[in-house]
SEBA-680113 format. One line per 10 residues: number of its first residue (from 0); their letters; for each residue x, y, z of N, C-alpha, C. Coordinates in steps of 0.001 Angstrom, whole numbers, plus 500000, padded with zeros to 6 digits. Layout:
N
NUM = A = X,Y,Z,X,Y,Z,X,Y,Z; ...
This chain:
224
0 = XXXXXXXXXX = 028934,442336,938143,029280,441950,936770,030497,441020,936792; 030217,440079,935925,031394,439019,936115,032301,439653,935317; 033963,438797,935799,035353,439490,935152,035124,438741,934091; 036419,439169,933121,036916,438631,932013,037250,436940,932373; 038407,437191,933344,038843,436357,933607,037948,434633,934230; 036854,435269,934793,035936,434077,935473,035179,434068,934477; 034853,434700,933189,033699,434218,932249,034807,433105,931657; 036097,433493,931289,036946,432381,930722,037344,430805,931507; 037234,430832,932108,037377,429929,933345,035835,428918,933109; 035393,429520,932488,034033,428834,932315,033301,428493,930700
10 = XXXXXXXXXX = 034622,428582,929943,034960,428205,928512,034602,426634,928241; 033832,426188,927529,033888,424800,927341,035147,424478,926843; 035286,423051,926978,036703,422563,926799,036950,422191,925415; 037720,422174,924868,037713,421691,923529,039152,421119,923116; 038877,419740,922766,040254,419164,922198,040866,419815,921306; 040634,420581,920942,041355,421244,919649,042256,422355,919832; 042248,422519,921378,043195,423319,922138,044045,422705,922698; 044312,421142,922800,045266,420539,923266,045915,420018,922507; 047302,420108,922814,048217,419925,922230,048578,417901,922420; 049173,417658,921286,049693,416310,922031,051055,416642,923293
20 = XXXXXXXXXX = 051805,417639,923237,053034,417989,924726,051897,418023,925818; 050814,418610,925491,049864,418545,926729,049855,417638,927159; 049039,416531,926627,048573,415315,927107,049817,414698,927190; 051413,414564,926944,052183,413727,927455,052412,414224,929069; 052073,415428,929299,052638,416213,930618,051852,415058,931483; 050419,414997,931441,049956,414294,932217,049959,413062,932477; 051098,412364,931503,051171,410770,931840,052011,411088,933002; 051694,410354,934186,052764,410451,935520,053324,409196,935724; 053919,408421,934543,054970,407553,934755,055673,407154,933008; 056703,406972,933277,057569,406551,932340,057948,404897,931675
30 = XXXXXXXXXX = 057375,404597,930877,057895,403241,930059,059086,402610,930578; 058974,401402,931730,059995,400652,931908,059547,399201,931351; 060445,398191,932332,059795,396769,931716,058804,396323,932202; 058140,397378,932999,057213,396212,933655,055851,397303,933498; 055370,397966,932401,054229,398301,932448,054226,399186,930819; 054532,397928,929877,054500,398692,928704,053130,398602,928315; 051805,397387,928282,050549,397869,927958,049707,398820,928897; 050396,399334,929689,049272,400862,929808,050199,401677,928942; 051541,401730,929546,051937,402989,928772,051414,402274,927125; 051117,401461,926315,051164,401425,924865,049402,402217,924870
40 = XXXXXXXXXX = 048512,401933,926193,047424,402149,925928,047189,403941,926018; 047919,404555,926935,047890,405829,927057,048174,406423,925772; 049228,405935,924990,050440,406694,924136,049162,406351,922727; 048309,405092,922781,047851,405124,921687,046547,406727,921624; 046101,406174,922807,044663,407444,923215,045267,408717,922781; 046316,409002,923128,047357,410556,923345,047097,410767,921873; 047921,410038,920908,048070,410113,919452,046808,410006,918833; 045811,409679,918977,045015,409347,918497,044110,410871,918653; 044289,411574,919766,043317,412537,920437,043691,413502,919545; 044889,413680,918692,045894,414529,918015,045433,414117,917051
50 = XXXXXXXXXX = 045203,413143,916415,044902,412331,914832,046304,412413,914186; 047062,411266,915132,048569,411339,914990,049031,409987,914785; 047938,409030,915428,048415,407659,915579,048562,407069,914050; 048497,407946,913074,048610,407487,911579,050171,407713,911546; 050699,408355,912340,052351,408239,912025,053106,407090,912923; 052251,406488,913395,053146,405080,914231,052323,403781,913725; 050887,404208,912606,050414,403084,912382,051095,402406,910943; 051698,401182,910888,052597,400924,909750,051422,400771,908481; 049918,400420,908822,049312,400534,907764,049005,401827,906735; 049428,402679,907520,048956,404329,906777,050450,404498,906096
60 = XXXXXXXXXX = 050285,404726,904459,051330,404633,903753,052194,406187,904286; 053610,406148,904352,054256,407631,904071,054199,408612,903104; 054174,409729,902785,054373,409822,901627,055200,410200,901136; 055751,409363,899609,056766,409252,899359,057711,410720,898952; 059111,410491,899044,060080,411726,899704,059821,413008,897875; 059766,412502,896937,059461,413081,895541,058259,412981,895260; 058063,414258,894452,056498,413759,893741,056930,414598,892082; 055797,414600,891192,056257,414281,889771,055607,415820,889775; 056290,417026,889001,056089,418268,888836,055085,418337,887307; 053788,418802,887875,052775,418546,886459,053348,419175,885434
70 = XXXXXXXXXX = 054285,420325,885493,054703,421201,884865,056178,420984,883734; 056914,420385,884590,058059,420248,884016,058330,418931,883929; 057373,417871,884632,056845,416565,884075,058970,415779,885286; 058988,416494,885953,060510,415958,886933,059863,416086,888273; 060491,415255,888490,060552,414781,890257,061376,415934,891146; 059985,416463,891727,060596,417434,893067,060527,417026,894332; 061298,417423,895566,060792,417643,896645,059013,417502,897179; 058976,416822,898085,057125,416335,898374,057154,417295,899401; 056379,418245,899335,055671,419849,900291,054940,418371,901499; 054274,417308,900931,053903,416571,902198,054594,415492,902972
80 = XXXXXXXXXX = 055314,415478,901724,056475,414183,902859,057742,415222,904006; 057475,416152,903362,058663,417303,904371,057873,417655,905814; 056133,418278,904997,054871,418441,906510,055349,416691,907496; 055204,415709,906850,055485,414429,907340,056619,414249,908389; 057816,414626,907813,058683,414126,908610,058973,415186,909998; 058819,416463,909430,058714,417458,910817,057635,417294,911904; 056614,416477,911178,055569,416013,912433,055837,415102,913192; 056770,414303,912168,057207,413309,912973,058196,413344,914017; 059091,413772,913798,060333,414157,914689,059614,414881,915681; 058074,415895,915750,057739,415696,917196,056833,414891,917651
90 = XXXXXXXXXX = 056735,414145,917144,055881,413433,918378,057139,411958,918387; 058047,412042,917661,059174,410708,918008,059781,411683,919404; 059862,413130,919642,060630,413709,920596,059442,413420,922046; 058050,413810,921876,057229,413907,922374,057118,412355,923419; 057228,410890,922266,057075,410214,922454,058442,409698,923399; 059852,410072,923205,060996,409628,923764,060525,409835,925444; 060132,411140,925617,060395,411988,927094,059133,410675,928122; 058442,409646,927755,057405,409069,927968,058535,408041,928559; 059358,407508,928162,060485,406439,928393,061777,406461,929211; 062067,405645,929906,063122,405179,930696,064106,405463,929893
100 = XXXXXXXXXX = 065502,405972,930518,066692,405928,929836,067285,403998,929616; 067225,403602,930269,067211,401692,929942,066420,401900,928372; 065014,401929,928392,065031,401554,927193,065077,402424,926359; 065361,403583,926185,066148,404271,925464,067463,404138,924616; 068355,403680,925683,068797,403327,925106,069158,402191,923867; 068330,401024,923820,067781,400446,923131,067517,400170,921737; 066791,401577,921710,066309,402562,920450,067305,403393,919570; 068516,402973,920086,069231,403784,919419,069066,403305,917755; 069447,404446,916905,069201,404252,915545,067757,404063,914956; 066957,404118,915465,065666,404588,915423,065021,405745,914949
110 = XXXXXXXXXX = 065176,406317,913726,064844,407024,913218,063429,407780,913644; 062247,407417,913065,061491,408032,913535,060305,407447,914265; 059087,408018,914818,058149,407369,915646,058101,406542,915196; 057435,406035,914235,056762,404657,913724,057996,403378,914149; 059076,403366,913866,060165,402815,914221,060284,402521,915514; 060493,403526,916513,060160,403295,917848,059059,402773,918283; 058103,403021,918387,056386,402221,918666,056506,401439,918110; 056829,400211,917421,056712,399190,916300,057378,398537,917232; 059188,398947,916990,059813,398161,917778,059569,397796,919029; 059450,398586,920136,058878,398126,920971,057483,397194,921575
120 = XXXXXXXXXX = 056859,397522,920500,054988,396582,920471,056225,395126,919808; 056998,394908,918882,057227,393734,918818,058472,393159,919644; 059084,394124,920230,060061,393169,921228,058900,393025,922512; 057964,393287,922897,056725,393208,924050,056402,391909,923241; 056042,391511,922333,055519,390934,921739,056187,389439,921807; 057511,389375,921213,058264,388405,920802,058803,388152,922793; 058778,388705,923061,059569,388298,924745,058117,387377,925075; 057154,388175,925256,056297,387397,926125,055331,386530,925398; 055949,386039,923698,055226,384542,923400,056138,383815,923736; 057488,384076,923831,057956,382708,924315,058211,382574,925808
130 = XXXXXXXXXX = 057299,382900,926747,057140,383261,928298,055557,382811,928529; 054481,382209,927208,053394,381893,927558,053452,380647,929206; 054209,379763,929081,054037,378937,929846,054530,379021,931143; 055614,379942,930772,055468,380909,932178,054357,381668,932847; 054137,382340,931870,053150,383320,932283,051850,382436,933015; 051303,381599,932691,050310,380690,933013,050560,380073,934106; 051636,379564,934056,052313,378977,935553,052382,380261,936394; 052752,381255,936603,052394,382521,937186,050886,382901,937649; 049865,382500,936995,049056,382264,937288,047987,381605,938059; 048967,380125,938031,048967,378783,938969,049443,379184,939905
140 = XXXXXXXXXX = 050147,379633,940145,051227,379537,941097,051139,380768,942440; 050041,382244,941494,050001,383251,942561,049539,382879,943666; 049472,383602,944799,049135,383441,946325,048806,384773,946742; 047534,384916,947254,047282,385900,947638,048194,386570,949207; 048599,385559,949812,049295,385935,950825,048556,386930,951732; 049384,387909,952014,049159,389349,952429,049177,390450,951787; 048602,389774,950358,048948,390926,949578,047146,391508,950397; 046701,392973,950083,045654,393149,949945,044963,393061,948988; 043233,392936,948112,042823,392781,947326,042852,392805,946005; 042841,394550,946211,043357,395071,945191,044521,394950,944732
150 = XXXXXXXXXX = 045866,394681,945216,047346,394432,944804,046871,393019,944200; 046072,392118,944721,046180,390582,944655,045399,390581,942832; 044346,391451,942904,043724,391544,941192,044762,392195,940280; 045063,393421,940639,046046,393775,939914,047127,392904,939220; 047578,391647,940323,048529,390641,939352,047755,389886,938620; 046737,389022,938863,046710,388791,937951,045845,389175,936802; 045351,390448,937142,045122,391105,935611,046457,391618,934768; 047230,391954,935346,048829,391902,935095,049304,391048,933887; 048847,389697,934450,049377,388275,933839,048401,388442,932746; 047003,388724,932729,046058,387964,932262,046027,388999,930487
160 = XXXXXXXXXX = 046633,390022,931484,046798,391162,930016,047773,390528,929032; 049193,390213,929877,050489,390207,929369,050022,388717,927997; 049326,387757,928587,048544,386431,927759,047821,386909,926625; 047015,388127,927170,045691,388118,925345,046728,389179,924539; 047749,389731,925147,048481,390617,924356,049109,389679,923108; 050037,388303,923529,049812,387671,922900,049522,386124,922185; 048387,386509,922174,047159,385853,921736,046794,384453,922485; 046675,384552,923657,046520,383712,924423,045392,384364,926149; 044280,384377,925362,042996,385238,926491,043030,383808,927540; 042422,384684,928304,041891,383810,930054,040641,383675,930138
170 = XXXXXXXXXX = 039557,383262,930160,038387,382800,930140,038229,383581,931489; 036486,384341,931708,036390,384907,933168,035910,383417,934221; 035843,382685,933675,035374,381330,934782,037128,380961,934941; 037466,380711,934352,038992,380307,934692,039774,381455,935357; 039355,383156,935060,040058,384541,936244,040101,383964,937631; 037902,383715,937235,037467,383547,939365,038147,382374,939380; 038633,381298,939307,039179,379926,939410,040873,380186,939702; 041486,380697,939242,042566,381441,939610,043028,382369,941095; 041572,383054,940383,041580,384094,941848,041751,382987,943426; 040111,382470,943071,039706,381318,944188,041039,380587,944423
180 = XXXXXXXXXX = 041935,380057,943582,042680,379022,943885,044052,379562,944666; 044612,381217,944412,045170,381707,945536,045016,382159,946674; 043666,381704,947356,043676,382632,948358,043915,381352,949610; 044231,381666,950775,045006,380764,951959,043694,379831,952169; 043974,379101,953517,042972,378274,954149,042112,378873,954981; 042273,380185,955334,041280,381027,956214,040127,381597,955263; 040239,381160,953921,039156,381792,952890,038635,380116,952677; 038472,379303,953332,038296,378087,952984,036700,377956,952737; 036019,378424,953456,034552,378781,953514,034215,379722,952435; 034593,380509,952103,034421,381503,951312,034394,380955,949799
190 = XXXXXXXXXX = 035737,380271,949795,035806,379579,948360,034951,378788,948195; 034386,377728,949285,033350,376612,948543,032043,377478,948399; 031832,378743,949307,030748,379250,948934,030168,379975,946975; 031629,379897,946989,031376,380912,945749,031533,379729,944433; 032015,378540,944884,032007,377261,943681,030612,376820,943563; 029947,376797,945069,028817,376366,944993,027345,376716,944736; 027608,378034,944059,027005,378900,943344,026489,378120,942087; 025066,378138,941583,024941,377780,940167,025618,378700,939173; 025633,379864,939143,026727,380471,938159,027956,381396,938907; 028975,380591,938487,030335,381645,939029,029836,383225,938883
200 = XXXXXXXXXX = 030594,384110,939875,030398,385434,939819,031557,385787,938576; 031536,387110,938177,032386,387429,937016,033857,387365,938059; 034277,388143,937249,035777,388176,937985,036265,389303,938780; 035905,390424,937597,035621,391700,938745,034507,391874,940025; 033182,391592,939626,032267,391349,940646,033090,390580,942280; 033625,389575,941670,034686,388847,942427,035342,389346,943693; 035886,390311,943162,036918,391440,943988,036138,391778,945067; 034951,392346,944555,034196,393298,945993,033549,392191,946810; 033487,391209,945908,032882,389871,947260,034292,389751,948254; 035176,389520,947689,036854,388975,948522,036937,390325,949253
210 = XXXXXXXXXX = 036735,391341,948667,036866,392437,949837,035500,392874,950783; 034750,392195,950527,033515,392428,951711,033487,391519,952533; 034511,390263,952258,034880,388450,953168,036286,389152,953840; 036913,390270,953178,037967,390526,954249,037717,391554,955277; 036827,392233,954906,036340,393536,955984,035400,391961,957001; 034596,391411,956483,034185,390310,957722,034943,390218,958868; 036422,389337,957971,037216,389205,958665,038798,389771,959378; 038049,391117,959249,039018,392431,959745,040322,392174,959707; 040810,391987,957996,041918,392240,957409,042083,393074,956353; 041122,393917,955858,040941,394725,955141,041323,395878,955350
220 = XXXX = 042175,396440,954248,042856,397750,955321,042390,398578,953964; 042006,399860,953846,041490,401098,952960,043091,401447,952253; 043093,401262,950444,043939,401973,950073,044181,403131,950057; 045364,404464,949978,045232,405439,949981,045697,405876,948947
């Protein structure tokens, strides 16, 4: 006869048992400068899994701090703007422990979530439109070197994010054209093979070709 304990163990899962502190436990890195669209993409999923992301979205109105007493026809205290702001203060606490003390500090005077998430989506925002022509030249300019494959996509999906974030996308014929155009003179064969293709490969597809041309040429080393 099975225990208590192993019939529970075998409980379907249900979001409605997780907490949003849950799901921050499992982010295993912290908001610095150099990887705010995952962390913005995690933190949105997190809030959202909660049906929370209405307190950092500026379109969902607050509600306001009084409301009008049917009774005595005067302005009391709002029973939902009070539920409001105590929700808020945790997931603005929830949301802090996600972040670097650098940009923490930052935030000072930042009242509540919505304030924090805002500000930060628009200083991400305002830094890297006026860095477009950087960013593009970064693009020009990568070299696959010695990086390995995967490190070498990673930048410039890196770049290519940091561009449509804002509002400036990469075309996937112009990714592989990028890709192609950093790699050394020992991929020299490789590259005209893949131009001379009637249709370019995508960009991801891409990757496992450059890493099946580096296992060829036994420089391919297995990430761990």
């Amino acid at each position: 006869m099975a225990s208590a304990s192993s019939e529970e163990s075998f409980l379907p899962f249900r979001i409605e048992d997780v907490t949003l502190t849950d799901m921050i436990n499992m982010i295993s890195f912290k908001l610095d400068e150099t990887n705010y669209l995952i962390w913005r993409s995690i933190m949105q999923s997190s809030l959202e899994s909660q049906d929370m992301f209405r307190y950092v979205d500026p379109m969902v109105p607050i509600p306001p701090a009084e409301t009008l007493d049917s009774i005595t026809n005067k302005l009391i205290p709002n029973p939902a703007y009070e539920e409001w702001v105590k929700t808020d203060r945790y997931v603005l606490s929830e949301m802090e422990r996600t972040i670097t003390e650098p940009i923490l500090s930052q935030l000072s005077g930042l009242k509540t979530s919505r304030d924090v998430y805002n500000h930060l989506e628009k200083s991400y925002f305002d830094e890297h439109s006026a860095r477009v022509p950087e960013l593009r030249h970064q693009l020009l300019a990568l070299r696959k070197g010695n990086l390995q494959v995967e490190n070498y996509f990673t930048e410039i999906t890196r770049i290519k994010n940091d561009l449509w974030f804002v509002g400036h996308s990469v075309s996937e014929d112009d990714l592989v054209r990028f890709a192609l155009g950093g790699l050394g003179h020992e991929y020299h064969d490789f590259v005209q093979d893949v131009l001379s293709r009637p249709v370019l490969p995508k960009y991801f597809p891409l990757r496992w070709l450059l890493i099946e041309q580096d296992i060829m040429m036994g420089i391919y080393q297995v990430q761990l």
